[in-house]
C-alpha positions as CSV (number, residue, x, y, z in Angstrom):
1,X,-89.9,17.7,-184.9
2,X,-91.8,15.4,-187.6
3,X,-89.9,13.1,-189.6
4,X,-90.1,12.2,-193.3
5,X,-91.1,8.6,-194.5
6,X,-90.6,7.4,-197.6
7,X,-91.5,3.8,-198.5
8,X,-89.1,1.7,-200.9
9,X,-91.3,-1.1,-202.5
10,X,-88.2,-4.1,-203.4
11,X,-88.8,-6.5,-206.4
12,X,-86.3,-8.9,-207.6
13,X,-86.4,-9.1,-211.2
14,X,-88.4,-12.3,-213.0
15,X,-87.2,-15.3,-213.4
16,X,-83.8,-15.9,-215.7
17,X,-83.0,-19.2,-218.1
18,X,-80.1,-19.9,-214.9
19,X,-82.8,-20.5,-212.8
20,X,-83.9,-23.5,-213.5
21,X,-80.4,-24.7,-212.6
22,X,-79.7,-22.4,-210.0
23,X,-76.6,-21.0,-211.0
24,X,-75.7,-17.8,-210.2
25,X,-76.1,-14.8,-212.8
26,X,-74.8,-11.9,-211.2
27,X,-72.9,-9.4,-213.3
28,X,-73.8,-11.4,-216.3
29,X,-76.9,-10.1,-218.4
30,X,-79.0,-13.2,-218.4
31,X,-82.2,-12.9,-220.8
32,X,-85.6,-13.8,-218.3
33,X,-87.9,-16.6,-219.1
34,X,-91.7,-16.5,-220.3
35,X,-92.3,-16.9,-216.8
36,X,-90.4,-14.4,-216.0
37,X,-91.9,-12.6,-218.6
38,X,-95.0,-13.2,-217.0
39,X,-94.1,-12.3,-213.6
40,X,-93.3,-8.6,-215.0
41,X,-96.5,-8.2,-216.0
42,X,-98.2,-9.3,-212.5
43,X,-95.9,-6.9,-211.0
44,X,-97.3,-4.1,-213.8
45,X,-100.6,-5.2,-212.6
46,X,-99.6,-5.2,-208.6
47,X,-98.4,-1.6,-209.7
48,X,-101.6,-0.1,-211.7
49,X,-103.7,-1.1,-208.5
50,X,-101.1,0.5,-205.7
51,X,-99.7,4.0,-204.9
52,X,-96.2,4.1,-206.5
53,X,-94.4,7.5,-207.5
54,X,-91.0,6.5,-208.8
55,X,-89.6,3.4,-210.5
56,X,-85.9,2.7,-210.1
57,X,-84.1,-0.4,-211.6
58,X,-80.6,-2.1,-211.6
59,X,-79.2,-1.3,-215.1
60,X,-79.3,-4.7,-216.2
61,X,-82.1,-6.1,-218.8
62,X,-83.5,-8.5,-216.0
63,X,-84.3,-5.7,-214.1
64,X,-85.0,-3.5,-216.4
65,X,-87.7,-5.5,-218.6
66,X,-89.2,-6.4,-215.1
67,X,-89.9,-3.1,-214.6
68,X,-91.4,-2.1,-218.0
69,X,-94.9,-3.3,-217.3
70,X,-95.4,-1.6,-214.2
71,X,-93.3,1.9,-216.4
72,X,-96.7,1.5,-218.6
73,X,-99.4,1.2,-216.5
74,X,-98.6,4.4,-214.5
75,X,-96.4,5.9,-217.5
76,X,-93.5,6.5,-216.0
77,X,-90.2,7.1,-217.1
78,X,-87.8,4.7,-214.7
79,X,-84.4,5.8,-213.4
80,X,-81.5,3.5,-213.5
81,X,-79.0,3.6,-210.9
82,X,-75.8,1.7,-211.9
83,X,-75.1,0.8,-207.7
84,X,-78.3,-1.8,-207.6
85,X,-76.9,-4.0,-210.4
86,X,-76.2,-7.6,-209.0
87,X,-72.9,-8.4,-207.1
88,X,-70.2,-9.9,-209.2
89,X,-69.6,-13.4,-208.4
90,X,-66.3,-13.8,-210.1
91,X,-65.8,-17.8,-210.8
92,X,-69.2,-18.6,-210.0
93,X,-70.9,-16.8,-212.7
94,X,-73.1,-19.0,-214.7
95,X,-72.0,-21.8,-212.6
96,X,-73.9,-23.6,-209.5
97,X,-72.5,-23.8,-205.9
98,X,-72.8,-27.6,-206.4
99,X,-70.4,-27.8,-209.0
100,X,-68.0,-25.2,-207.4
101,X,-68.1,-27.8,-204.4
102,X,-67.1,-30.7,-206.4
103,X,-64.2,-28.9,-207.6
104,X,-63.1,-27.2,-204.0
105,X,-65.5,-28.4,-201.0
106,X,-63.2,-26.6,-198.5
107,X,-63.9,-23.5,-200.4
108,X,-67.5,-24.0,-201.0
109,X,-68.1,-25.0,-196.9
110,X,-66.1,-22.0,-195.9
111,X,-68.6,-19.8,-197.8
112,X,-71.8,-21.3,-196.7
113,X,-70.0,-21.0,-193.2
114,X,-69.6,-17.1,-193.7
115,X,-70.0,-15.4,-197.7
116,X,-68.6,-12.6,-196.3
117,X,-65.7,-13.3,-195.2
118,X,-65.0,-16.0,-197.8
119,X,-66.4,-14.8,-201.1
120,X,-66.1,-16.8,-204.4
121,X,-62.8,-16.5,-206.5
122,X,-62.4,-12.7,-208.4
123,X,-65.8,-12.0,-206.9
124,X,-67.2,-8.7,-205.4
125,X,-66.2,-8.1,-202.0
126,X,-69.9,-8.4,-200.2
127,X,-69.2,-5.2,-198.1
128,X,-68.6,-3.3,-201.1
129,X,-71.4,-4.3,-202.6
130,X,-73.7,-4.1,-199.4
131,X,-72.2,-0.3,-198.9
132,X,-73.1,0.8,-202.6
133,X,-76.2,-0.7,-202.7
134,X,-77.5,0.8,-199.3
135,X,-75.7,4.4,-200.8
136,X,-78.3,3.9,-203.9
137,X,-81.2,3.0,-201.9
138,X,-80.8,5.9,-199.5
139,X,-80.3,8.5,-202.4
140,X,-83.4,7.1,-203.9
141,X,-85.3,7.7,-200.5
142,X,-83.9,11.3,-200.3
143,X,-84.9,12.0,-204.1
144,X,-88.4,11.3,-203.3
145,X,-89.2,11.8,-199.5
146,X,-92.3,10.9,-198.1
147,X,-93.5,8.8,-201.6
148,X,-93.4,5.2,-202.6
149,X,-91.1,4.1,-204.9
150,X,-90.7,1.1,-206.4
151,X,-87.3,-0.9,-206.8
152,X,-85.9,-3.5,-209.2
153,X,-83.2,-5.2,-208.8
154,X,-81.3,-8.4,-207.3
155,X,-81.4,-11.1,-205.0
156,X,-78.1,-11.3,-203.4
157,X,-77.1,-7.8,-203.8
158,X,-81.1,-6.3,-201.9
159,X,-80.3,-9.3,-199.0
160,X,-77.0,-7.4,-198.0
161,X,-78.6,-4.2,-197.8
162,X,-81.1,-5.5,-196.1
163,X,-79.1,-6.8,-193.5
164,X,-76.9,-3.3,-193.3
165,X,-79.5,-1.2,-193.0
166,X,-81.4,-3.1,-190.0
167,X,-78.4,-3.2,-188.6
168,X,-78.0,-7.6,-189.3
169,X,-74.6,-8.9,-189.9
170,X,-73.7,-9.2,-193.6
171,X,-72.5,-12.4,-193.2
172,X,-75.8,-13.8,-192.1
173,X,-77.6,-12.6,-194.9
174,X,-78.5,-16.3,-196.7
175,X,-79.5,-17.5,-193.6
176,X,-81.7,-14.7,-192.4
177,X,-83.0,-13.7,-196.0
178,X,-83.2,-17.3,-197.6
179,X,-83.8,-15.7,-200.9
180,X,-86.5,-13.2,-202.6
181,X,-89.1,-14.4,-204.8
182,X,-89.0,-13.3,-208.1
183,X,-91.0,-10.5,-208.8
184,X,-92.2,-9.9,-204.9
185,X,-92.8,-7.6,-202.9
186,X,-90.5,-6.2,-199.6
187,X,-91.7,-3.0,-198.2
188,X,-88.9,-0.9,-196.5
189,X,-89.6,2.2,-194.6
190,X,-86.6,4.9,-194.9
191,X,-86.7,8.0,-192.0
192,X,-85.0,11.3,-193.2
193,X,-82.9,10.5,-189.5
194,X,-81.4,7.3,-191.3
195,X,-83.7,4.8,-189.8
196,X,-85.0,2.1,-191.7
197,X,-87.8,-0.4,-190.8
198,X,-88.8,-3.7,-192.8
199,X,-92.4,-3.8,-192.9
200,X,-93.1,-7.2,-194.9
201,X,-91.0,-9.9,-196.5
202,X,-91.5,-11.7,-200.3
203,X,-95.5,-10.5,-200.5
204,X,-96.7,-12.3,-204.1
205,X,-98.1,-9.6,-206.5
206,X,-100.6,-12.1,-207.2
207,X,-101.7,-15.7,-205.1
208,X,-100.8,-18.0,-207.7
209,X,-97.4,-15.9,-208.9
210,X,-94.7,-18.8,-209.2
């Protein structure tokens, strides 16, 4: 019995103004940077050169404007899927983990220790987000079987899928996924039997990409 492949081609959004600072945007709509800018249109370049079928983005204007390039140079229309926005990180929006520290090290050491089990205060419970972004990447895959589609979303939130669908613990997801570089390419392999496989990790769109 043959099985269907279809390839999911992952890109975090460009660079925002919070991360020069590092702090975390999240659920909060933060504008990108002219590097940024310019990392959108390397990935519109890395996409008029490879085979893509479908363009899917997080609802939010990072993602979105990151994706616009590559919409052109293959003219088409992107879907938005309101499950691969960013997780929300409750206290911690526009703020850095260093600051959150100097104002409660127990609770900053007990999330590096496991983010899962000890989100930020009023944040998204990890899981949940893990489980609705894995639901959105799978009913991407099975609204395009056997194509390549290309995917635009968010750091944190694409990590814990990651993890969930090769079958990693959630809670090791900083430590096994550091982070994704903006505007890179992961390419995930999604079986119509449920399977996925992880084919490569942060590939620049160009050499010299920041």
């Amino acid at each position: 019995m043959s099985t269907t492949m279809t390839t999911l081609l992952l890109a975090r959004h460009g660079q925002t103004v919070w991360h020069a600072e590092n702090r975390y945007a999240g659920a909060s709509d933060v504008p990108l940077t002219d590097t940024g800018r310019a990392q959108a249109e390397a990935l519109g370049r890395w996409a008029a050169t490879h085979p893509v079928d479908a363009i899917w983005t997080s609802p939010l204007s990072r993602a979105v404007i990151t994706a616009e390039p590559a919409c052109h140079a293959l003219a088409l229309t992107p879907h938005r899927d309101p499950d691969l926005r960013e997780c929300d990180f409750g206290a911690l929006e526009g703020r850095t983990l260093a600051e959150f520290a100097a104002e409660n090290p127990h609770a900053a050491h007990a999330f590096r220790e496991d983010p899962v089990a000890n989100p930020f205060p009023g944040a998204e419970n990890p899981l949940t987000a893990a489980a609705r972004g894995e639901a959105a990447l799978r009913r991407i895959a099975a609204a395009h079987p056997g194509r390549r589609v290309l995917v635009v979303a968010h750091n944190t939130l694409l990590r814990l899928v990651l993890c969930t669908l090769l079958q990693i613990p959630p809670a090791h997801y900083r430590r096994v996924f550091p982070r994704l570089r903006n505007a890179a390419i992961s390419e995930l392999t999604v079986n119509d039997d449920g399977f996925a496989a992880l084919l490569s990790l942060n590939v620049p769109c160009e050499p010299d990409l920041p």
